[in-house]
C-alpha positions as CSV (number, residue, x, y, z in Angstrom):
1,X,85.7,102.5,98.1
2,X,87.8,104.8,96.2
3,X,91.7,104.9,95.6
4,X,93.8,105.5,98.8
5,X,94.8,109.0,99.2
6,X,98.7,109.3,100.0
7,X,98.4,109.4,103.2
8,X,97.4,106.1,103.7
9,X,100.3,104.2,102.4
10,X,104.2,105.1,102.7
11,X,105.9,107.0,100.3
12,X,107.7,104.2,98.4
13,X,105.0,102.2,97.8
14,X,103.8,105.1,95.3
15,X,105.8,103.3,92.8
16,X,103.5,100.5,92.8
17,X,100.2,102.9,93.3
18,X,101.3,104.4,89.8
19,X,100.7,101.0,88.3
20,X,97.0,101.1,89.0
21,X,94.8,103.5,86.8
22,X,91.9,101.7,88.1
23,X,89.2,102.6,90.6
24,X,87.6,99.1,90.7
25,X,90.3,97.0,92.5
26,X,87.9,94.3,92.9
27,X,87.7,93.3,88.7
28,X,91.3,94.8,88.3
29,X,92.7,91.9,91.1
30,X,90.7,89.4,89.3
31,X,91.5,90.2,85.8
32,X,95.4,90.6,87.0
33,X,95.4,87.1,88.4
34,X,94.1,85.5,85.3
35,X,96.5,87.7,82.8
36,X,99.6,86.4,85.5
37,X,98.6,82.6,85.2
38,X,98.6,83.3,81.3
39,X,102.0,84.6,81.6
40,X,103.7,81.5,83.9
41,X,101.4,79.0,82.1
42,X,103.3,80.1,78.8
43,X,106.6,80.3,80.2
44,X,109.2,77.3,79.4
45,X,110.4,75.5,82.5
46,X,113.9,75.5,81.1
47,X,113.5,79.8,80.9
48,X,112.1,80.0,84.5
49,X,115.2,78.9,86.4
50,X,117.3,81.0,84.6
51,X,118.7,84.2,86.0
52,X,119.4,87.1,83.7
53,X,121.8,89.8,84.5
54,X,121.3,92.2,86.2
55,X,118.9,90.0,88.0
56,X,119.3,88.4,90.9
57,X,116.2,86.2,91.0
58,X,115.3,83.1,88.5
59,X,111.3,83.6,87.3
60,X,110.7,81.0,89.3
61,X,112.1,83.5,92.3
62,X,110.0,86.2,91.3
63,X,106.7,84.4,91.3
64,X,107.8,83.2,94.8
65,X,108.0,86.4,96.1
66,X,104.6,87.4,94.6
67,X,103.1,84.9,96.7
68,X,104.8,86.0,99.6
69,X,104.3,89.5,99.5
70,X,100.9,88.7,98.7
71,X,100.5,86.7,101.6
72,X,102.0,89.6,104.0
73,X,100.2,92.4,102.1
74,X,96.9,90.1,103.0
75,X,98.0,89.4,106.2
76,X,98.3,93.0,107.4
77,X,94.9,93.8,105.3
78,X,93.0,91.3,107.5
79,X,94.9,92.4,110.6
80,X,93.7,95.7,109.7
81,X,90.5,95.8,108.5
82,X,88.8,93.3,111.7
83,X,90.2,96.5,113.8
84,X,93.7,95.6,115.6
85,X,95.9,98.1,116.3
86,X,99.0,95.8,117.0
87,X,101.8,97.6,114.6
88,X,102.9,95.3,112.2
89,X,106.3,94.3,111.5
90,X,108.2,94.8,107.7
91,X,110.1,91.9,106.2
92,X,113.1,91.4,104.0
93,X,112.1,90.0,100.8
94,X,115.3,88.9,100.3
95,X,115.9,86.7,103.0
96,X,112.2,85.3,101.7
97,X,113.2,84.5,98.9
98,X,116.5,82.6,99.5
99,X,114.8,80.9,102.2
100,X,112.0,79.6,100.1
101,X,114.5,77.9,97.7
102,X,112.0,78.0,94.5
103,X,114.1,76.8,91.8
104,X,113.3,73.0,93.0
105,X,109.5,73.8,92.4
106,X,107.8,72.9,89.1
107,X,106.5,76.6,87.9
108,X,103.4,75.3,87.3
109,X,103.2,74.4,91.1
110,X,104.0,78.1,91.8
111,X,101.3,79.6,89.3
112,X,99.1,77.5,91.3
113,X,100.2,78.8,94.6
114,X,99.9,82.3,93.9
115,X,96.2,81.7,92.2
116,X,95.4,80.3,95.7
117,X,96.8,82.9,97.3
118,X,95.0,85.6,95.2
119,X,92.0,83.9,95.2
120,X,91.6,83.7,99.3
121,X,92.1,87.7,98.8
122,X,89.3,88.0,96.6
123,X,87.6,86.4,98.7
124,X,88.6,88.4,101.9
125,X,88.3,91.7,100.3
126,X,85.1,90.8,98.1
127,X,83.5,90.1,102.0
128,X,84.8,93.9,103.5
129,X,82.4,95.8,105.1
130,X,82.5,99.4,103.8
131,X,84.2,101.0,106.8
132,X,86.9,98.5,106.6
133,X,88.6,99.6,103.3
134,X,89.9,103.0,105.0
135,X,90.8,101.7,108.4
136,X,93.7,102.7,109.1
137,X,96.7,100.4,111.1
138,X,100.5,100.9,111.1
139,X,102.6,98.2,109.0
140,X,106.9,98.4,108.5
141,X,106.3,101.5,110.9
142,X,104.5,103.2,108.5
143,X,100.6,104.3,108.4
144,X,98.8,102.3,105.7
145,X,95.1,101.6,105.1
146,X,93.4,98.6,104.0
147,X,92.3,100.0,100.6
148,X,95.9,100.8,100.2
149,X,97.1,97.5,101.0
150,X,95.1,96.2,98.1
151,X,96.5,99.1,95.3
152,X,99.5,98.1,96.8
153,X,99.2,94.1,96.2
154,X,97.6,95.1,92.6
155,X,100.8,97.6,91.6
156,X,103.3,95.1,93.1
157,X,102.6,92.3,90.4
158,X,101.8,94.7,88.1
159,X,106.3,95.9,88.8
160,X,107.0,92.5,88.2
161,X,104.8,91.1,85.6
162,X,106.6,93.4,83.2
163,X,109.9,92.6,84.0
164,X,108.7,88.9,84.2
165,X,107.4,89.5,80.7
166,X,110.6,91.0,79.4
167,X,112.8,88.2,80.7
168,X,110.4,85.5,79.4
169,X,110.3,87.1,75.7
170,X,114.2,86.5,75.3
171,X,115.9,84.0,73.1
């Protein structure tokens, strides 16, 4: 399928594009899921409910909004790919996030959430027909293609994961 040209995603979602060297997004979402569950398996409880300055989020936060951004990047790939046109609207991840109130949720349940989550997109994307990864929709008002959607979901964890990582490794 190829890596999305710029045109096919807006320009702040580069950031997240620059976090993905690879062409086969297929093994690289797999392989990414399996290094995250690592990560929050191995993380204290006690550490994931804490919230280190500057940050506004606990861990437990962040992993939250992994699952929910994966679930709206997902959403809009789906939307996308079976051919609707119907713009799509953005979200504020921060009114997500308050509202899912994760710091009452065991981070193992969490881990297990987002593994569900990543796995039903495996599963979606491993099924695409070839003409679906460059279909092109409009999401957040922006144009964005469905190959993009999935660099994007990819680079997104990939942001997090390694501030996730630096939090967890303090004392």
């Amino acid at each position: 399928m190829g890596r999305p040209d710029p045109s096919e995603y807006a320009p702040y979602y580069s950031k997240y594009l620059a976090h993905v060297p690879e062409d086969d997004i297929l093994t690289a979402l797999g392989e990414q899921m399996e290094s995250t569950l690592a990560l929050l398996r191995a993380a204290p409880e006690a550490k994931a409910s804490v919230r280190h300055p500057p940050y506004t989020w606990t861990v437990k936060d962040v992993v939250g909004h992994l699952t929910d951004c994966e679930r709206v990047f997902g959403y809009r790939a789906l939307r996308i790919a079976r051919g609707d046109a119907t713009p799509l609207p953005g979200f504020d991840e921060n009114l997500y996030a308050r509202a899912a109130e994760t710091d009452g949720v065991p981070l193992g349940d969490l881990a297990a959430e987002f593994e569900a989550v990543r796995r039903s997109h495996l599963g979606l994307f491993r099924r695409l027909p070839a003409a679906a990864w460059t279909r092109m929709g409009v999401a957040n008002d922006s144009p964005v293609s469905v190959r993009a959607l999935a660099y994007i979901m990819l680079g997104h964890e990939r942001h997090h994961a390694a501030i996730l990582r630096e939090r967890l490794s303090r004392g």
